[in-house]
C-alpha positions as CSV (number, residue, x, y, z in Angstrom):
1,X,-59.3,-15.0,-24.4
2,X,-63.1,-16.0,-24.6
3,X,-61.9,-19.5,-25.3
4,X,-60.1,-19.4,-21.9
5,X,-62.9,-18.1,-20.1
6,X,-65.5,-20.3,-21.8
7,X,-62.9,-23.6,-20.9
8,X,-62.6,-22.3,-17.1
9,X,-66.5,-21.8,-17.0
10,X,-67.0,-25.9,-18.2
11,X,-64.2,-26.6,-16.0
12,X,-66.4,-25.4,-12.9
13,X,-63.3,-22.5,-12.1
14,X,-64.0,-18.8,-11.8
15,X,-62.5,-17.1,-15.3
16,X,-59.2,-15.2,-15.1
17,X,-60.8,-12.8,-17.5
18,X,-58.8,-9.6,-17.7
19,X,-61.7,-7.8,-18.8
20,X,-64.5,-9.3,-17.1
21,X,-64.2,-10.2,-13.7
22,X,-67.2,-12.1,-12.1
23,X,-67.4,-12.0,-8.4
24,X,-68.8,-14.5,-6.1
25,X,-72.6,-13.4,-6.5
26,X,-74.6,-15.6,-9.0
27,X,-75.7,-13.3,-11.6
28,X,-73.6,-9.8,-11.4
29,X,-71.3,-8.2,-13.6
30,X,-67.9,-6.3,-12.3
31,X,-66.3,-4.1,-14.7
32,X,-62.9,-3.8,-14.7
33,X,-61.7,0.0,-15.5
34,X,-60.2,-0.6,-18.8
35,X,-63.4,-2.4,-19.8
36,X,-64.9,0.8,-18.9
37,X,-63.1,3.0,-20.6
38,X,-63.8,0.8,-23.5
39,X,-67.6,0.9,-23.1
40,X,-67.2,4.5,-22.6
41,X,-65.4,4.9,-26.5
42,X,-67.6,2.4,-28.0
43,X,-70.5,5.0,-26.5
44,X,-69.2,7.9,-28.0
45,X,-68.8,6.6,-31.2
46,X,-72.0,4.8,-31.4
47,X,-74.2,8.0,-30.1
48,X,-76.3,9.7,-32.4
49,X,-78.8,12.3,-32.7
50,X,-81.8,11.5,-30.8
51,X,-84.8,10.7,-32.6
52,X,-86.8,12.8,-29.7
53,X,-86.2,16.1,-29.5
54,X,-87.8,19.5,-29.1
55,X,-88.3,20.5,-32.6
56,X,-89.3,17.0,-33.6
57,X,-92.0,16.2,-30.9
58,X,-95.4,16.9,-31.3
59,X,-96.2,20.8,-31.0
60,X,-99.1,20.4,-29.6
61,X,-97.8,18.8,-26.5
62,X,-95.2,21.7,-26.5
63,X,-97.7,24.0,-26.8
64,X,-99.1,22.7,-23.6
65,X,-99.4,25.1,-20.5
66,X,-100.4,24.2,-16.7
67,X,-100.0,27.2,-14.4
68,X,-101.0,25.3,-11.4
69,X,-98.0,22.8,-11.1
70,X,-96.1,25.5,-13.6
71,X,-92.4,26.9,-13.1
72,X,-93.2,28.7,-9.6
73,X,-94.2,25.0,-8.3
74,X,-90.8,23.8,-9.6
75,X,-89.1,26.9,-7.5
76,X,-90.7,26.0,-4.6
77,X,-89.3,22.5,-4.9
78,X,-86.4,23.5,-5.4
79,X,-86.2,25.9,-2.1
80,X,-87.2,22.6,0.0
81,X,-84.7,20.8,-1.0
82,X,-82.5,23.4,-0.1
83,X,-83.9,23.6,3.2
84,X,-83.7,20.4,4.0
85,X,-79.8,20.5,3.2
86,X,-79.4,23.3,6.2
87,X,-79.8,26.4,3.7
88,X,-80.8,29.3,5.8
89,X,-84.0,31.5,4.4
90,X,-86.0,33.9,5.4
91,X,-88.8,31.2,5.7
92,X,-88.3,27.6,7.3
93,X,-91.1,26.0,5.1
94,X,-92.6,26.3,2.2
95,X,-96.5,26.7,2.4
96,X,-98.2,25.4,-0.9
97,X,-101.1,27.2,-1.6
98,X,-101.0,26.8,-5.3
99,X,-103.4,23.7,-5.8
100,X,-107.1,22.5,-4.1
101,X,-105.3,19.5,-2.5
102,X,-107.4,18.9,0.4
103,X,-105.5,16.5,2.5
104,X,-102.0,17.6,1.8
105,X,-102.9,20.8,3.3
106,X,-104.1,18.8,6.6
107,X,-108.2,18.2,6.0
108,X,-108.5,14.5,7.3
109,X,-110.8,12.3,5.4
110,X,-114.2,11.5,5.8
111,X,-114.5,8.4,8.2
112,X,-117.5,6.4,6.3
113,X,-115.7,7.3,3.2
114,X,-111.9,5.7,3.7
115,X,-113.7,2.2,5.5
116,X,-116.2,1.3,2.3
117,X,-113.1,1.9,0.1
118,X,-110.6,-0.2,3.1
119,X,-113.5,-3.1,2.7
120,X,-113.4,-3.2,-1.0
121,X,-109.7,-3.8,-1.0
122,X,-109.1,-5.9,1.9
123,X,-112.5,-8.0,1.4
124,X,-111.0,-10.3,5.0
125,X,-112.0,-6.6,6.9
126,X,-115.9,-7.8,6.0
127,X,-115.5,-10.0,9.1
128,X,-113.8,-7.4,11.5
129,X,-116.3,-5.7,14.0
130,X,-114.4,-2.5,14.1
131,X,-116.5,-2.0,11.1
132,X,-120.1,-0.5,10.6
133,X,-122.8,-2.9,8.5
134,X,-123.8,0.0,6.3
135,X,-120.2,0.4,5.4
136,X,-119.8,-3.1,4.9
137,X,-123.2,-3.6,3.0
138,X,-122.1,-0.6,0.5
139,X,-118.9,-2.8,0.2
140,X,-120.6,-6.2,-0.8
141,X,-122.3,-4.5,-3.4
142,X,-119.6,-2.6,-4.8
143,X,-117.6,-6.1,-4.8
144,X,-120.5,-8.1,-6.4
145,X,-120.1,-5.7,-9.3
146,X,-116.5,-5.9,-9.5
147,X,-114.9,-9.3,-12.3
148,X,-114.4,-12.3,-9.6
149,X,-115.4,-9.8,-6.6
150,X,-112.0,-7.6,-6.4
151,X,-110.9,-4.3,-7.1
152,X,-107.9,-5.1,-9.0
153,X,-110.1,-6.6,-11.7
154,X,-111.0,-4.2,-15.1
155,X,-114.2,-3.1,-14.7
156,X,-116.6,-2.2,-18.0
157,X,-114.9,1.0,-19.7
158,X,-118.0,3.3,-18.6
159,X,-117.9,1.9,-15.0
160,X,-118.7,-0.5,-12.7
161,X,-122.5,-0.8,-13.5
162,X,-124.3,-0.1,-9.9
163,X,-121.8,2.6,-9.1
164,X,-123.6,4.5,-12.4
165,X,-126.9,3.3,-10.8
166,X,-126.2,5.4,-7.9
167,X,-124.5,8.4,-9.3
168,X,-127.8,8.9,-11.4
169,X,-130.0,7.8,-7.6
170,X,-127.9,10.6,-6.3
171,X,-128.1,13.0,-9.6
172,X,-132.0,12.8,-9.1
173,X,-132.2,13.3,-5.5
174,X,-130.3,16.7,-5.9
175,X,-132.0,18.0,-8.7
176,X,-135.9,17.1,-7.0
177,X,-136.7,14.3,-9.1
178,X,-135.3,14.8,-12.1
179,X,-134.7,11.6,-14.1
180,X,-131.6,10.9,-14.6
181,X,-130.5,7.3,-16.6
182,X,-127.8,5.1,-15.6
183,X,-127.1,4.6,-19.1
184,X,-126.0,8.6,-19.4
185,X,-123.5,8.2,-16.7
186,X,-119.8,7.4,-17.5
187,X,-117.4,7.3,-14.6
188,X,-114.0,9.2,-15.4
189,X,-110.6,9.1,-13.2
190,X,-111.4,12.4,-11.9
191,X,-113.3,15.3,-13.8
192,X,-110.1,16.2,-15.6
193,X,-110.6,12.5,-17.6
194,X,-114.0,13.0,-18.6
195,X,-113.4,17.0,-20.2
196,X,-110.9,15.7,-21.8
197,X,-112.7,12.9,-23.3
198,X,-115.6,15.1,-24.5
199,X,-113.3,17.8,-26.1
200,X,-111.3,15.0,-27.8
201,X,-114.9,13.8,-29.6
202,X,-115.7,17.4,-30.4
203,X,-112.7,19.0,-32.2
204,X,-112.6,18.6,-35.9
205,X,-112.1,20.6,-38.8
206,X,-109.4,22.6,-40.6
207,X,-109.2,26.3,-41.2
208,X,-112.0,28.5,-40.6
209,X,-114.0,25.3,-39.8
210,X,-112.0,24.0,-37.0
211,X,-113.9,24.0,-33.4
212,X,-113.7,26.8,-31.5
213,X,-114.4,25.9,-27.4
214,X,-115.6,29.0,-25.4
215,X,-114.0,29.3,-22.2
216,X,-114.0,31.8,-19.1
217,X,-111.4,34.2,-18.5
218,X,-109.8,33.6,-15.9
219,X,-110.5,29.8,-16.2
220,X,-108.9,26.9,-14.9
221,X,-106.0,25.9,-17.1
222,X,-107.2,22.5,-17.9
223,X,-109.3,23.6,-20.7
224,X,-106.2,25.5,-22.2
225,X,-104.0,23.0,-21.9
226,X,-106.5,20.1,-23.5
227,X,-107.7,23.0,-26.2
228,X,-103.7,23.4,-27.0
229,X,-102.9,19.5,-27.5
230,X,-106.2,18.9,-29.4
231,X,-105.0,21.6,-31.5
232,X,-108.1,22.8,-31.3
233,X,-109.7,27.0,-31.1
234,X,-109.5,28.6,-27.8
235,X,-112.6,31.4,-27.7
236,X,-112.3,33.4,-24.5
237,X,-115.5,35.4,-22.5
238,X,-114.2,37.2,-19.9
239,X,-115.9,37.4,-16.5
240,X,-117.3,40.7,-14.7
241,X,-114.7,41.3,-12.1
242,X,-116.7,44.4,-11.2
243,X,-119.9,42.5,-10.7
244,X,-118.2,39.7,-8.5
245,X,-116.8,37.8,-11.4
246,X,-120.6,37.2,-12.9
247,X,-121.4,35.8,-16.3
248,X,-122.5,38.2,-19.0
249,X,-124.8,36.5,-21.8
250,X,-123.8,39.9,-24.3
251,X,-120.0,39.2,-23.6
252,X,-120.6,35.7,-24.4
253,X,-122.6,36.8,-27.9
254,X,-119.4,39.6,-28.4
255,X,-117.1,36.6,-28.1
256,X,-118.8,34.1,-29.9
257,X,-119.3,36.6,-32.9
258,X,-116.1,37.6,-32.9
259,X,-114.6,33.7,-33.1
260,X,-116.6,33.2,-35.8
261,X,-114.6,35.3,-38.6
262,X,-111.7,32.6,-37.8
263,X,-113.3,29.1,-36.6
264,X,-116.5,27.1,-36.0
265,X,-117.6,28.4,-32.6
266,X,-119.7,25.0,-30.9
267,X,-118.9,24.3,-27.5
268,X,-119.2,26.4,-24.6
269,X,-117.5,25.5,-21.1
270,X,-119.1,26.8,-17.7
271,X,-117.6,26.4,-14.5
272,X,-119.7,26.9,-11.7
273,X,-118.4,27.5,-8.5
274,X,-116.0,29.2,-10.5
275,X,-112.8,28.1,-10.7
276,X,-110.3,30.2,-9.5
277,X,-113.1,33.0,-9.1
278,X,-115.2,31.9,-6.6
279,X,-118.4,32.8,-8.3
280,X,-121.8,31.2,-7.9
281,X,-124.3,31.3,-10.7
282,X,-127.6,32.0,-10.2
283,X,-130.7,30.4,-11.5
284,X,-131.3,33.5,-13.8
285,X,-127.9,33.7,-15.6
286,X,-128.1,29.8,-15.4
287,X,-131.1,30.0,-17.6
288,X,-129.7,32.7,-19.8
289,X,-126.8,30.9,-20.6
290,X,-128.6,27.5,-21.7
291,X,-131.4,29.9,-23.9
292,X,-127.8,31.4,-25.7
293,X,-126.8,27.6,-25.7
294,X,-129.7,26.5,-27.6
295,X,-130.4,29.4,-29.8
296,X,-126.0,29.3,-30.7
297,X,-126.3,25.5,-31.5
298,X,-123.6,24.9,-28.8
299,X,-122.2,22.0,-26.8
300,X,-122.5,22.8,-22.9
301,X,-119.9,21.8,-20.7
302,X,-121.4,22.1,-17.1
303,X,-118.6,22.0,-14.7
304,X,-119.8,21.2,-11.1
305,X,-116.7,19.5,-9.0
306,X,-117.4,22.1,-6.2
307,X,-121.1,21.8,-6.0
308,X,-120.8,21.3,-2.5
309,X,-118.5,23.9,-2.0
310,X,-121.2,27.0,-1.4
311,X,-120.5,29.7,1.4
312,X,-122.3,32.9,0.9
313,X,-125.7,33.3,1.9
314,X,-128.0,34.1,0.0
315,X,-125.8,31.7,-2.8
316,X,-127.0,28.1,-3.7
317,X,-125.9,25.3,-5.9
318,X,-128.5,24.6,-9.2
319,X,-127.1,22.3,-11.5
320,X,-127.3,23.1,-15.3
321,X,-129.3,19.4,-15.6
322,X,-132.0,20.5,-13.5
323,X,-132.4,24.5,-14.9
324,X,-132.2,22.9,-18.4
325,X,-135.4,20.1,-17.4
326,X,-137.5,22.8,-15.6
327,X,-136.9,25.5,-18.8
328,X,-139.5,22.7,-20.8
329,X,-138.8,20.1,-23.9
330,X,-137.9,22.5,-26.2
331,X,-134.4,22.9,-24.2
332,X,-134.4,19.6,-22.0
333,X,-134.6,17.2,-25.5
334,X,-132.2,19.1,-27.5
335,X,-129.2,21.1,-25.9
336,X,-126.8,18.4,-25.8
337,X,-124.7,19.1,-21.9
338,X,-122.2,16.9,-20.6
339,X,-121.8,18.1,-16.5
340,X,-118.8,16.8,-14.5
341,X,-118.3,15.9,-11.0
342,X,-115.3,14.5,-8.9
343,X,-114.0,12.7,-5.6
344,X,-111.8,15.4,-5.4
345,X,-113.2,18.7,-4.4
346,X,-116.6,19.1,-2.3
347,X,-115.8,17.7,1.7
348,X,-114.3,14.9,0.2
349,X,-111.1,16.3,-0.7
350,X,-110.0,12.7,-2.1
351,X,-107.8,13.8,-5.3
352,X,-105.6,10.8,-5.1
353,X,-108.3,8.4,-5.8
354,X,-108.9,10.1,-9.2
355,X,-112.6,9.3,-9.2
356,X,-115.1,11.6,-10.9
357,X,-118.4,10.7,-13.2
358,X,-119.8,12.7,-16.5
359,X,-123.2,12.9,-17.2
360,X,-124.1,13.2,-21.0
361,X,-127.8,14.2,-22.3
362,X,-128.7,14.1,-25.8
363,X,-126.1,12.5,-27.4
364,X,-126.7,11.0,-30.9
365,X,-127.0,7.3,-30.4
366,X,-123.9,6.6,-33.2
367,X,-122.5,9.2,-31.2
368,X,-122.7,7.6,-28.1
369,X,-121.3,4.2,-29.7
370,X,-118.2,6.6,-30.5
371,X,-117.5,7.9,-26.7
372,X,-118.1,3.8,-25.3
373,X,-114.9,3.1,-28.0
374,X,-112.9,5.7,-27.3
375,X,-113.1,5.0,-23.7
376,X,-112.5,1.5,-23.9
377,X,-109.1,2.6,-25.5
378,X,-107.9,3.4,-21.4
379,X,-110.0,0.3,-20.8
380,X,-111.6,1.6,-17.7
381,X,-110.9,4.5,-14.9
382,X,-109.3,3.5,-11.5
383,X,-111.7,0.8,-10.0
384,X,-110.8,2.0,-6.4
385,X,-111.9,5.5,-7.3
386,X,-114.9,4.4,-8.4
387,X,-115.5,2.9,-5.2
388,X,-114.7,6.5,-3.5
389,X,-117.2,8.0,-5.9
390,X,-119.7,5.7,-5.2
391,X,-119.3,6.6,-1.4
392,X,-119.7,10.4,-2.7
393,X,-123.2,9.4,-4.2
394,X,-124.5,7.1,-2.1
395,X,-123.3,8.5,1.6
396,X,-125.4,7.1,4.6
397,X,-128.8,8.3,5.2
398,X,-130.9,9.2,8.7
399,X,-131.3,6.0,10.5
400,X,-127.9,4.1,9.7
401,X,-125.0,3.7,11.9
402,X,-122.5,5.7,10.6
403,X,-124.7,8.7,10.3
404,X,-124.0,11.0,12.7
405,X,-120.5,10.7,11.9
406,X,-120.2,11.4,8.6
407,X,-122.4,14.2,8.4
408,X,-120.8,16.2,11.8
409,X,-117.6,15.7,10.0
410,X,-119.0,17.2,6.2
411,X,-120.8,19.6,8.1
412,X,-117.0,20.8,10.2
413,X,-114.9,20.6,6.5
414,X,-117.8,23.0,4.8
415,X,-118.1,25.3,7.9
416,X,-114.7,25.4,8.4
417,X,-114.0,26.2,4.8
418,X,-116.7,28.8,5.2
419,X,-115.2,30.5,7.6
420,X,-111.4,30.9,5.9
421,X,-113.7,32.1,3.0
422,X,-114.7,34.9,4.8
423,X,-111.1,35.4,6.9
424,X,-109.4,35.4,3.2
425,X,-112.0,38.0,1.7
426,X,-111.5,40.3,4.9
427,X,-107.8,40.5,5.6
428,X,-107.1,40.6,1.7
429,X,-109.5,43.8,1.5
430,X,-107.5,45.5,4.3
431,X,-104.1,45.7,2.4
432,X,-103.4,48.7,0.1
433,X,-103.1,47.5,-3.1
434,X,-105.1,44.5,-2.5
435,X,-109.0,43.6,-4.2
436,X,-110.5,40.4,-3.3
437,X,-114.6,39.4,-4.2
438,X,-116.6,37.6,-2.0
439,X,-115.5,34.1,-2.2
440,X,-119.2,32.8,-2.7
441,X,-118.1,28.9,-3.8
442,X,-114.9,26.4,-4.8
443,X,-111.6,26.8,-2.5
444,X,-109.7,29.3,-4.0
445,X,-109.0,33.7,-3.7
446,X,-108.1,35.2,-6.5
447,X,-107.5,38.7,-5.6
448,X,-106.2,41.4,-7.7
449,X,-103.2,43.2,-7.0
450,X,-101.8,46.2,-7.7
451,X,-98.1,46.2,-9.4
452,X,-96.2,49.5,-9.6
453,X,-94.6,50.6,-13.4
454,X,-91.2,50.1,-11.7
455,X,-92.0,46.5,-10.8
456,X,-93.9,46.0,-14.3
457,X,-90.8,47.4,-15.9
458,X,-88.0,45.4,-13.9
459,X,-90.8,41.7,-14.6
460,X,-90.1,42.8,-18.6
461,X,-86.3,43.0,-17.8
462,X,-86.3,39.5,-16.1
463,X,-89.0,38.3,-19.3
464,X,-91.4,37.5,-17.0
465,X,-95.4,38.6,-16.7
466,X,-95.3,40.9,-13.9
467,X,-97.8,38.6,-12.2
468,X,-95.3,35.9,-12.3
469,X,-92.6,38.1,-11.2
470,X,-94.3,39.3,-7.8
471,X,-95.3,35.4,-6.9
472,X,-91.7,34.4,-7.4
473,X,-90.8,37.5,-4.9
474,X,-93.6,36.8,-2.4
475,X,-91.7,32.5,-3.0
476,X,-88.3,33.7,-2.3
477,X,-89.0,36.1,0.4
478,X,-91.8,34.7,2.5
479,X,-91.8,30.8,1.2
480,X,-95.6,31.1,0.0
481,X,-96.4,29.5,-2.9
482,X,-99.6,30.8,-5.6
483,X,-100.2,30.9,-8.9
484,X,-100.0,34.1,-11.2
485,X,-103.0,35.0,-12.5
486,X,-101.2,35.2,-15.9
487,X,-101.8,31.1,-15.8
488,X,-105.4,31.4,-15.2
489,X,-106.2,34.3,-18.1
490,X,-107.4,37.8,-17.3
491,X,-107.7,41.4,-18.7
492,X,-104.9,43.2,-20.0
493,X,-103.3,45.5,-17.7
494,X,-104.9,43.9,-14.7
495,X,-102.8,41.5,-12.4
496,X,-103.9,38.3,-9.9
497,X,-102.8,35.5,-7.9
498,X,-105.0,32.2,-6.9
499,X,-104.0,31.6,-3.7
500,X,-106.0,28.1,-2.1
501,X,-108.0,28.6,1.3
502,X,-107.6,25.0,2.3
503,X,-104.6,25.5,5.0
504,X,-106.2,25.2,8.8
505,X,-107.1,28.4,9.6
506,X,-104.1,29.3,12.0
507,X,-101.7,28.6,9.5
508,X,-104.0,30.4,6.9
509,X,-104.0,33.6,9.7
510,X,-99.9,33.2,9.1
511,X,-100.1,32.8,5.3
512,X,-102.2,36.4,4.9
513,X,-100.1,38.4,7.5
514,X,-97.1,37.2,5.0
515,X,-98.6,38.2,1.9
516,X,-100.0,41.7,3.3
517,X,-96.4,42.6,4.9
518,X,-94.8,41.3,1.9
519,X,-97.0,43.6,-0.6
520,X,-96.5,46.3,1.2
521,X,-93.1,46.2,1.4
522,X,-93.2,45.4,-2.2
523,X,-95.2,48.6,-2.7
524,X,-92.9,50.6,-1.2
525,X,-89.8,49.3,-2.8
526,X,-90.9,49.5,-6.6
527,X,-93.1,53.1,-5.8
């Protein structure tokens, strides 16, 4: 039979194959259904266990948990695809209030922002005079640091070299002058990148002797989920929900004792705006936690992404850099503090660029060596986001073109995220059942809510925290999506949802009437 078809192929003749059959089309196969149902045999003899499997891969990537795009996020997929097929509900769209995703929630970006990044990748728009010269002048020299002037080239794996320039320009204009060196800077594809980085060059040991990282309770369920696959010590410090969700130096000294019967307690993450809290640190506790820091022998993680993001009066950004320089040279040349930033958060609101920077003090220089190689292993973070970054840094300044238009439009995104701060905190603390803090910082509520026995009882029943429980009834019922505060952490017996402010502030005024007529129906029905 192959003979035939081999002899009609040389012969310039279509095959008479009666298994194969080759239509007209250069370079397609058409299976005819008994070779199918011989494939389909073959397959089912040949298949075998799978080398991949649950109780083979690596448990630390099981052990993996991300509340914030977790099971509730997958329900709420699902629901839109049902409603796109015509399914009636209750709801007619889902409202995604589970993640700090500026744009998707309808913030437009920043003007000055979007054209430096346009120029860099479309370097023919240099030419156009529908562009500003200070955008295109930030573009030039963005591209004059870039391999053969483009984008799409690698850059070196700690970052384009001027963009570090003026993140650390930038770091010591916000800090009043303090130095900061280009050389300390390493740009990371977002924040997320570079805590990840830092943990991963931290954790060692075995036993007793295996790193222990002190994190907040609540926190942001990064640090649990890198702290899982590192298979390193997770050491939690709760927060003062009673004192607006404020740091406590003797909680962190309980916590840190406590960890040390079972592991080697040395790195100590701080979130500030607090993430999903809300909290602003002041320069007292600031100062506190960087003398415990120092006395401890611990690693500081300072994470800033919503520096910007500050709403209460009486509240204001001061970065762990600039607290730790002013406390003197006993603190400033030897507590070793990494501090993160991002594209993502702030008035920018770019997370799909991924662009973020890390600044690291102190560092032994063989350590240093080690963090340049590791890095180089992803060779180097998203060029483009390192342009966005840059923009971040290095915005325009009093006398350029463009501005009066950026900084009315950062000024609108802050106010207006001031104001749905506010509206959040009010209308939350109206509803029975309902607590909510002042939302002093970052973009996020994270109220606590009262959950009736009945309700815990029938959550136990389905073998679900009863946090988890009440967000998949507010989902199904009202098509509003948050996150249990079971994903973030918190005390026992106490019960929260992070719920993001970031919807425009009608459809935010929609969002809360749901929740509050949907928790007190809730109330009523589990009483």
């Amino acid at each position: 039979m192959a003979l035939r078809c081999a002899a009609s192929l040389a012969a310039g003749r279509q095959p008479r194959c009666p298994r194969l059959q080759r239509p007209a089309r250069e370079g397609t196969v058409r299976w005819s259904s008994a070779a199918k149902a011989s494939a389909v045999k073959i397959n089912e003899k040949a298949s075998r266990e799978k080398i991949l499997t649950l109780e083979s891969m690596n448990p630390q990537v099981k052990a993996v948990e991300y509340a914030v795009r977790g099971p509730i996020v997958l329900k709420a997929g699902e629901i839109e695809k049902e409603l796109r097929k015509g399914i009636k509900k209750p709801f007619t769209e889902v409202i995604k209030a589970n993640i700090g995703d500026a744009h998707a929630m309808g913030q437009r970006p920043i003007t000055f922002l979007r054209q430096v990044v346009a120029l860099c990748t479309y370097p023919n728009l240099l030419d156009s005079p529908s562009f500003p010269e200070d955008a295109k002048k930030r573009a030039r020299r963005i591209l004059q640091g870039c391999g053969g002037n483009s984008l799409g080239s690698y850059s070196a794996s700690q970052g384009i070299n001027c963009i570090r320039e003026d993140v650390a320009s930038y770091i010591e204009r916000r800090d009043g002058g303090v130095p900061a060196d280009p050389d300390n800077i390493y740009l990371t594809t977002g924040a997320s990148d570079g805590i990840a980085t830092i943990l991963k060059i931290l954790v060692s040991g075995g036993g007793k002797s295996r790193t222990g990282v002190m994190i907040p309770i609540p926190q942001y369920p990064l640090y649990s989920a890198a702290i899982s696959e590192l298979d390193a010590i997770q050491v939690n410090y709760y927060l003062d929900e009673e004192n607006c969700w404020a740091l406590d130096v003797n909680e962190l000294r309980r916590s840190l004792n406590e960890a040390k019967a079972y592991c080697n307690p040395k790195v100590l993450c701080i979130i500030n705006p607090g993430n999903p809290t809300g909290q602003v640190q002041n320069r007292k506790c600031i100062e506190d936690v960087i003398h415990f820091a120092w006395e401890e022998k611990l690693f500081l993680l300072a994470d800033e992404v919503y520096q910007d993001n500050v709403y209460s009066e009486g509240c204001q950004f001061h970065s762990f850099k600039k607290i730790l320089y002013e406390m003197g040279p006993e603190y400033y040349n030897n507590v070793e503090l990494a501090s993160f930033h991002s594209t993502s958060k702030g008035y920018m609101g770019e997370c799909g660029y991924r662009g973020g920077y890390m600044e690291v003090i102190n560092l032994h220089p063989e350590i240093k060596g080690q963090l340049v190689k590791l890095l180089s292993v992803r060779l180097c973070p998203p060029v483009s986001g390192q342009a966005a970054m840059d923009i971040v840094v290095n915005p325009p300044i009093p006398g350029e073109e463009s501005y009066s238009q950026f900084i009315k439009e950062k000024e609108s995104v802050l106010n207006n995220l001031a104001k749905k701060a506010k509206l959040t905190e009010d209308m939350f603390n109206k509803v029975p059942g309902i607590h909510c803090n002042p939302l002093q910082g970052a973009m996020y509520a994270f109220p606590r809510i009262f959950i009736p026995s009945k309700a815990v009882e029938e959550a136990k029943a389905h073998k679900m925290a009863p946090d988890m429980f009440y967000c998949m009834k507010l989902l199904e019922e009202t098509g509003i999506c948050v996150v249990p505060g079971s994903g973030f952490g918190q005390r026992e017996g106490s019960y929260h949802f992070r719920m993001t402010i970031l919807p425009p502030v009608e459809k935010l005024k929609i969002l809360l009437e749901k929740v509050k007529d949907f928790h007190i129906k809730f109330l009523e029905k589990y009483a």
